[in-house]
MARLUMLUM-679161 format. One record per residue: residue in three letters; x, y, z of N, C-alpha, C, O, CB in turn. Coordinates in steps of 0.05 Angstrom, whole numbers, plus 5000, padded with zeros to 4 digits. Each point is the difference from the previous one (the first is absolute). Glycine has a CB too. Layout:
BEGIN
ALAXYZXYZXYZXYZXYZ...
***
This chain:
BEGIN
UNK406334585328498249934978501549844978498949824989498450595021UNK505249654985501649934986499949595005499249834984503650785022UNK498149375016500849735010497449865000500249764998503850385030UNK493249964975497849864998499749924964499849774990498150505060UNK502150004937499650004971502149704994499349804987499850835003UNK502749405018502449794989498649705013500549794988504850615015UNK493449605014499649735021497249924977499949774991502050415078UNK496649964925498149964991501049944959498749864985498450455068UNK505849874940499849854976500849645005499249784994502350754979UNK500549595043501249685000498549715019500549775008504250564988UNK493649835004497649685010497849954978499949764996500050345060UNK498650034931498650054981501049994972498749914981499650325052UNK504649874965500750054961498750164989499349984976501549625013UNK498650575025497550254980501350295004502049995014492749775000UNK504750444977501550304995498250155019497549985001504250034944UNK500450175077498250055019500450314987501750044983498549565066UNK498250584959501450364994498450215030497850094998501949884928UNK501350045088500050255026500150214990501550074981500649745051UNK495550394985499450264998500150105026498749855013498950094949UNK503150235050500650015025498750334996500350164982504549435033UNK493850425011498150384992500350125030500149895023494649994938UNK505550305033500750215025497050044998498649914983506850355016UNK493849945029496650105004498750104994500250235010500149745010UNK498150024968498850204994499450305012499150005023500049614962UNK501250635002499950225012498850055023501150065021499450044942UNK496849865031497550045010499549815019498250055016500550144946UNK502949495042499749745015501349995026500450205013499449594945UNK500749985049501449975026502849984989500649854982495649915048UNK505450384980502950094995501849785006502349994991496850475019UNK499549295013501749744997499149924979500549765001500350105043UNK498250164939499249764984502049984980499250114979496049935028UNK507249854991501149934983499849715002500349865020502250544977UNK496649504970499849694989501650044977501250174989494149655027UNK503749794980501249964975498149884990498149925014506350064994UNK495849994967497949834979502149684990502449994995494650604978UNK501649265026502449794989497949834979498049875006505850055045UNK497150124927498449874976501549794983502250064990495450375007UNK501449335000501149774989498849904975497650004996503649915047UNK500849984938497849874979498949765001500749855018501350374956UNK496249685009499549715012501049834989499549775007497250305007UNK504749974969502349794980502250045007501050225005497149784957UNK503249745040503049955008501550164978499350024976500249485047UNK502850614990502150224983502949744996501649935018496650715013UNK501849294941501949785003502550074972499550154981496049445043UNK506350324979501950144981499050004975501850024983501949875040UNK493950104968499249964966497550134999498450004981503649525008UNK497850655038497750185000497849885021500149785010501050374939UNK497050045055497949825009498049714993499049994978501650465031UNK499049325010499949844994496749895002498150074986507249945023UNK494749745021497149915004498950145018502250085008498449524981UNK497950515026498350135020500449875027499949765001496950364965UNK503550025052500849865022497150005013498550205001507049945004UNK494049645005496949965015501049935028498349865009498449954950UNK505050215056500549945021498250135019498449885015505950034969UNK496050365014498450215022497149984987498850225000505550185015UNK494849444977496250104986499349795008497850005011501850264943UNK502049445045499249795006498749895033501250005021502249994937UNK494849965038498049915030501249855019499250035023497149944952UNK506249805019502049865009502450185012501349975021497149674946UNK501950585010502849995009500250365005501850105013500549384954UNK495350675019500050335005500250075029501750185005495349904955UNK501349795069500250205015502049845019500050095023495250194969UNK506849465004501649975014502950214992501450105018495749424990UNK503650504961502150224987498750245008501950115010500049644947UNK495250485047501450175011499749975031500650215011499250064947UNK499649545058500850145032503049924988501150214996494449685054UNK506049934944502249984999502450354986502050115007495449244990UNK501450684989501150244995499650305024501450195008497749544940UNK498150185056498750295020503049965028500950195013491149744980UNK509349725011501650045029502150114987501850115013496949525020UNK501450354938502750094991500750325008502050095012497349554948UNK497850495026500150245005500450155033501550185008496049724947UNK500149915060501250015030503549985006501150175014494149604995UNK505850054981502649925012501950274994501450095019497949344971UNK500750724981502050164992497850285015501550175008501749534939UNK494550365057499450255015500749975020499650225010497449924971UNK504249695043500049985024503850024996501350105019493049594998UNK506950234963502450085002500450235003501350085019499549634963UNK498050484994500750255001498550265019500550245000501049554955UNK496250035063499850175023502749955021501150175013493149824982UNK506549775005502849885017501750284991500850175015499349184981UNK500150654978502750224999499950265004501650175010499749584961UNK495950235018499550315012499650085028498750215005499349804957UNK503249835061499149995025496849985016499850045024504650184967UNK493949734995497350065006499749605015501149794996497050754954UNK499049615072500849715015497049884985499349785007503950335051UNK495749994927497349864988500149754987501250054979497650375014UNK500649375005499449874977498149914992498150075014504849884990UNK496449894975498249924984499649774994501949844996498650484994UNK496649595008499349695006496949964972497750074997504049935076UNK500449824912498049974983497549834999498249984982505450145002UNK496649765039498649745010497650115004499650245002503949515020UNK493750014979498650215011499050025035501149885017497850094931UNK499350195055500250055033499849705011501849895014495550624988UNK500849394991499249765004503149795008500649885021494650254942UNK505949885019503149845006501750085012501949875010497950004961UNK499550395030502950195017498049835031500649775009501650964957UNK496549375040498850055029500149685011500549925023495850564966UNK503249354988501449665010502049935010500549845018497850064957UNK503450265004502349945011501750235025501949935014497949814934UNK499350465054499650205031498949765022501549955019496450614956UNK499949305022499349815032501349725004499949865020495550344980UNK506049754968501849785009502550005010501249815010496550064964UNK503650505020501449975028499450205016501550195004502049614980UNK494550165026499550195025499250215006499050065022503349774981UNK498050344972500050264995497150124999498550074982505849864993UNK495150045061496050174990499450184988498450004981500449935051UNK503050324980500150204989498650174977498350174996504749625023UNK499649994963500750054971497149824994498350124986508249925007UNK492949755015498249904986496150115006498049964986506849625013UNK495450505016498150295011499150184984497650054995504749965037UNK500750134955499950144979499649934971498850134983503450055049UNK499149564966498150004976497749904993499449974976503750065015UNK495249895028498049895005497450224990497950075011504949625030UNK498250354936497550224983500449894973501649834990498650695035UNK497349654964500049994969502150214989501450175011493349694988UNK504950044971501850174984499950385004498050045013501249494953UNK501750635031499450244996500149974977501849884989499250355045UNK496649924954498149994977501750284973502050125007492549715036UNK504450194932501950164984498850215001497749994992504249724980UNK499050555036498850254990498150064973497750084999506450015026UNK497349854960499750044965500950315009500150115021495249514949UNK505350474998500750274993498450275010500950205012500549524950UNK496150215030497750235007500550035039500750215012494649594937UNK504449985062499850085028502450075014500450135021496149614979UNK505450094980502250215011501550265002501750095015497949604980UNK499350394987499750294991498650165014500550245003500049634961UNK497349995046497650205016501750065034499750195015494549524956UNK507949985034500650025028502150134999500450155019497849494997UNK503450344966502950174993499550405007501350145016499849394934UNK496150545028499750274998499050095033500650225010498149764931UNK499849825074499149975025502450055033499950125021496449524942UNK505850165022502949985011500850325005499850125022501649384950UNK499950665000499850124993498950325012501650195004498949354972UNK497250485027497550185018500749975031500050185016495849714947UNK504749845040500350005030501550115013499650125021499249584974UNK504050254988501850175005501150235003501950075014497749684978UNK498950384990500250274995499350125019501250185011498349794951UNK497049885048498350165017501649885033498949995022495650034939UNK507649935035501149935031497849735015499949955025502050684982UNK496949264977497049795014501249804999502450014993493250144993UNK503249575020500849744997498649874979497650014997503649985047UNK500349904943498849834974497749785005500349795013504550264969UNK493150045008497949805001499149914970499350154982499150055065UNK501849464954499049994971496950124996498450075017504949484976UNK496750444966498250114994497849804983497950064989505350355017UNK498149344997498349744977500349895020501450035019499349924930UNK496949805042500549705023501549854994500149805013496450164998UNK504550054976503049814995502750175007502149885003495649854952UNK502250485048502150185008500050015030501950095013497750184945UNK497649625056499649975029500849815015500849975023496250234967UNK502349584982500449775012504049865006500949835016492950124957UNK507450255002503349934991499950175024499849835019502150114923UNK498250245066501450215026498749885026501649935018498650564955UNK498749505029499149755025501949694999501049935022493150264972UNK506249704990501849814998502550065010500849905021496949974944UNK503850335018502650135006500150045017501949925012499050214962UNK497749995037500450165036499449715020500850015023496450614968UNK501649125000500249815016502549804998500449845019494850244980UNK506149924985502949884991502850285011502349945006494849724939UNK502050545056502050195020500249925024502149995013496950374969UNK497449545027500850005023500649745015500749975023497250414972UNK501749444984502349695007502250015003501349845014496849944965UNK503350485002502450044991501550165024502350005007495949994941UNK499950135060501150195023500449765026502249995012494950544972UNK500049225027499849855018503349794999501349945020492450144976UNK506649864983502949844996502150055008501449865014497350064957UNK502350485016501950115017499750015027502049985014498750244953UNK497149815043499850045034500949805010501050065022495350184983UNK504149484990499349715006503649984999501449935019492749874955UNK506550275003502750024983501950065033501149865017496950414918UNK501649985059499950265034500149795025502049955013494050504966UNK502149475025499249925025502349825005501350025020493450044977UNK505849744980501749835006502649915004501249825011495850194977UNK503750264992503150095009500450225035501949995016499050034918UNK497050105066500050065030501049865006502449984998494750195012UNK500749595006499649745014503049895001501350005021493449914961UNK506349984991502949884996502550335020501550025019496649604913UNK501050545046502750205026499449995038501750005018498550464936UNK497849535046499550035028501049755024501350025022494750274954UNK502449425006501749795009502950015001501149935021495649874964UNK504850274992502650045000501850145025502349965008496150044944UNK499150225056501850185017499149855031501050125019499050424946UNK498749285041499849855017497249995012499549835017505250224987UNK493450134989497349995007498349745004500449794988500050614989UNK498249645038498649765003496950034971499350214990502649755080UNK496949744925498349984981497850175005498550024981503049565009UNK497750565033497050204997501450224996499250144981497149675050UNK506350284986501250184990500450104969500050234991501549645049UNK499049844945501150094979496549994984498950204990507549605013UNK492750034997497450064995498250264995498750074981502349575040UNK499350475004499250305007501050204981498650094982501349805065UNK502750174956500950064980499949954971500450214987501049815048UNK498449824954499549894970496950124993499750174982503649315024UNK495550475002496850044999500050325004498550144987499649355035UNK503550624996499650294995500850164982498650184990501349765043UNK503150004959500650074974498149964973499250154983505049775040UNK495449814982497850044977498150124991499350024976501749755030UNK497450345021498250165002500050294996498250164995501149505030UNK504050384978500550294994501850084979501050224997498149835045UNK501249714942501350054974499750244987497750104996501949485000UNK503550584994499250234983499350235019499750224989498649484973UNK501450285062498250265020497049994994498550155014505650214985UNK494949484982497149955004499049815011500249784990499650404980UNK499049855053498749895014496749894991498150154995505650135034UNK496549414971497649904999497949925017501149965021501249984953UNK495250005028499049925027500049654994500049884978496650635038UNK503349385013499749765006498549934979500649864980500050155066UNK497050104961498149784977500550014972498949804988497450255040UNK504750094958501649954979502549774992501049974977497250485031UNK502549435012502249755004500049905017502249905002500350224980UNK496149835037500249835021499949764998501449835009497250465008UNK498449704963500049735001502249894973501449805005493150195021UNK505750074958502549824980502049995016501249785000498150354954UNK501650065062503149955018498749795023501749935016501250644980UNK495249355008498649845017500949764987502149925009493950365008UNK503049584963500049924988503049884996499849764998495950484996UNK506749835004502549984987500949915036501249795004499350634939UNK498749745077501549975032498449715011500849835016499950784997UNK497249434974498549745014500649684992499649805014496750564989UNK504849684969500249784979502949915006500349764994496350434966UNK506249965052502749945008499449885034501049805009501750634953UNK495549765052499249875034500149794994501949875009495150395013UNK500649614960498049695014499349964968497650034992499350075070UNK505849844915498949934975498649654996498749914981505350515002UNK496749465038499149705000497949955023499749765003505150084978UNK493950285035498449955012497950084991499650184984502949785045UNK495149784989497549924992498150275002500450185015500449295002UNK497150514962498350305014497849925004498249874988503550494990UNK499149835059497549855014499450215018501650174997499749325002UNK497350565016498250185019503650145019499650165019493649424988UNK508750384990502150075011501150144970500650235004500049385043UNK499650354939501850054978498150264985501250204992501449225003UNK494050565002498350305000501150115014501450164988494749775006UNK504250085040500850215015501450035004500150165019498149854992UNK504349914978502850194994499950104979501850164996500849625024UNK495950204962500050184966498650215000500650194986499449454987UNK497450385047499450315013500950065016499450245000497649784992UNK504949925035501750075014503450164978501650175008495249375033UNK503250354937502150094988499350234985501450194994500549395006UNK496150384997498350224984500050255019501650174994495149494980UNK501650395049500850165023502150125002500550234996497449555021UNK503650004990502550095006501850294977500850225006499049195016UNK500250404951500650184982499450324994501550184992498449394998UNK496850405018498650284999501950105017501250194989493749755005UNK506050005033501150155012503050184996500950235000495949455019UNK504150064979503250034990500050224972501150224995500249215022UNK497750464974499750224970498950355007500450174984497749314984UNK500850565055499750235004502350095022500549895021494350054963UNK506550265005502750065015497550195014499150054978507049914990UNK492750135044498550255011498949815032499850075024498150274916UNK501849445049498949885020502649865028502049894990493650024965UNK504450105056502449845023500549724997498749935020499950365016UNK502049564958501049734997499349895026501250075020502650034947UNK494449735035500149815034498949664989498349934984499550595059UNK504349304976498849784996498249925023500250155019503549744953UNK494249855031499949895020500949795009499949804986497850415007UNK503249775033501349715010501050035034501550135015500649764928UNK495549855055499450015035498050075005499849985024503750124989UNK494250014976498150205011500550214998498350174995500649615028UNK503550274982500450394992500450114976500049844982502150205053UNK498350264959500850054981503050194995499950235006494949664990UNK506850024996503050005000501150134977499249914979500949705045UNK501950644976501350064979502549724984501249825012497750755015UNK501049494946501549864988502350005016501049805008496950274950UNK503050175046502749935008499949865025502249915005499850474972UNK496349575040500549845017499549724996499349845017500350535005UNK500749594951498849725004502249824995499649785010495850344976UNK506449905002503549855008500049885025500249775009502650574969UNK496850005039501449935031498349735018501049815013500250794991UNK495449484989497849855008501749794989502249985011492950314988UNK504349504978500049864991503549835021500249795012495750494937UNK505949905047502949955013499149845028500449765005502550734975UNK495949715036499249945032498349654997500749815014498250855003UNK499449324967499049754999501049754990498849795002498450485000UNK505449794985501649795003499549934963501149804991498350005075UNK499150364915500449974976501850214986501050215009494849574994UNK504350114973502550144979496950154980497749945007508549584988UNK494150624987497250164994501149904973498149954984500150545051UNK504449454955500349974979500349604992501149904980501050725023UNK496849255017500049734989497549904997499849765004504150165013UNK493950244976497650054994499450044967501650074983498350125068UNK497549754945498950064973501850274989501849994983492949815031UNK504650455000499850304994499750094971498349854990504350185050UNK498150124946499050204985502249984978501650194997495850115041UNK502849464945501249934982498650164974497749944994503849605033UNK500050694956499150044977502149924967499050054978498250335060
***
């Protein structure tokens, strides 16, 4: 707070004064802020002077504060850095983040922010979800909000967990994939593997249709990212789709087809050996 207060006298010339408040008793126990109050007259060695109109002005107010808001981004993202925490913070809005997520590549990420804002509690409803929080716990139950805006923020959250969770799996999958190659596996091999770990990240097990298709999506786009889509290129994107359901369920047996029959994975090296191909100078299962 310190280094912002100071960033903001020395761009401005005005007297900043920080209040920094621990939580309220009765509140959410993270809530520690600060208050940061400024005057609007420049603080100059002969006392206060002319009024600074920079931030009020229609020209020049809302380019100074996003410019300050990255400031504040820049030094909170330091001190999650120090504090080891892997979070950070993006003052931008969704709209720009998620532009710049598909200009490089990043569906994902840009997936996820592909929503509206989450909206403000105000005081009163947060209080009603807090005392609600609260009850739930006690009574050993699961927290269900109690306002529609308390429904609508916890529905949000629980849909950004679970982007948050889909990334690590992906994260997962791909360092598999890289160790497995390493140890000499062939690309479905390592494939197989990658996609299963992901699926069982943590010892919780998800079903297919919960990720199939975004991991569809990411396997299908490294296969055949430059080819035309055409009545061949549909039926490998539900063929990949299939496939995935499968793979992703460890309960189920793994079988490919090829030839007309139907063949365990592991025999499909040897198959592939006997016909005079290599399995790995093929598309395969780049993540």
């Amino acid at each position: 707070m310190r280094e912002f207060a100071e960033q903001f006298v020395n761009r401005y010339g005005v007297a900043v004064d920080v209040a920094i408040h621990a939580p309220h008793r009765e509140g959410d126990q993270r809530n520690h802020h600060a208050h940061v109050l400024a005057t609007t007259r420049r603080l100059e060695a002969e006392g206060f002077t002319d009024k600074t109109r920079v931030l009020d002005a229609a020209k020049t107010g809302g380019v100074e504060i996003e410019q300050m808001r990255g400031v504040w981004a820049e030094l909170q993202n330091r001190a999650l850095e120090r504090a080891g925490e892997t979070e950070r913070v993006d003052h931008r809005s969704l709209e720009a983040q998620r532009a710049e997520a598909l200009s490089r590549g990043d569906e994902l990420t840009a997936e996820e922010l592909d929503r509206s804002p989450e909206v403000k509690l105000g005081p009163a409803a947060s209080a009603m979800e807090r005392r609600e929080m609260r009850a739930a716990e006690a009574e050993g139950r699961e927290y269900e909000p109690v306002t529609e805006r308390g429904r609508a923020v916890h529905a949000a959250r629980q849909a950004r967990a679970m982007f948050r969770d889909m990334r690590e799996r992906l994260d997962m999958a791909r360092k598999t994939y890289g160790v497995a190659r390493e140890e000499g596996q062939g690309r479905v091999s390592a494939g197989l593997a990658a996609l299963r770990a992901a699926a069982a990240r943590d010892g919780h097990e998800r079903s297919p249709d919960e990720i199939r298709d975004r991991l569809a999506k990411i396997v299908e786009r490294d296969q055949g990212r430059d080819e035309p889509e055409g009545e061949d290129s549909v039926e490998k994107r539900e063929s990949v789709k299939d496939r995935l359901s499968s793979l992703l369920d460890p309960s189920r047996p793994v079988e490919i087809e090829h030839g007309g029959e139907e063949r365990e994975l592991d025999d499909e090296r040897q198959v592939e050996k006997e016909r005079g191909h290599d399995l790995d100078s093929g598309g395969g299962w780049g993540l």
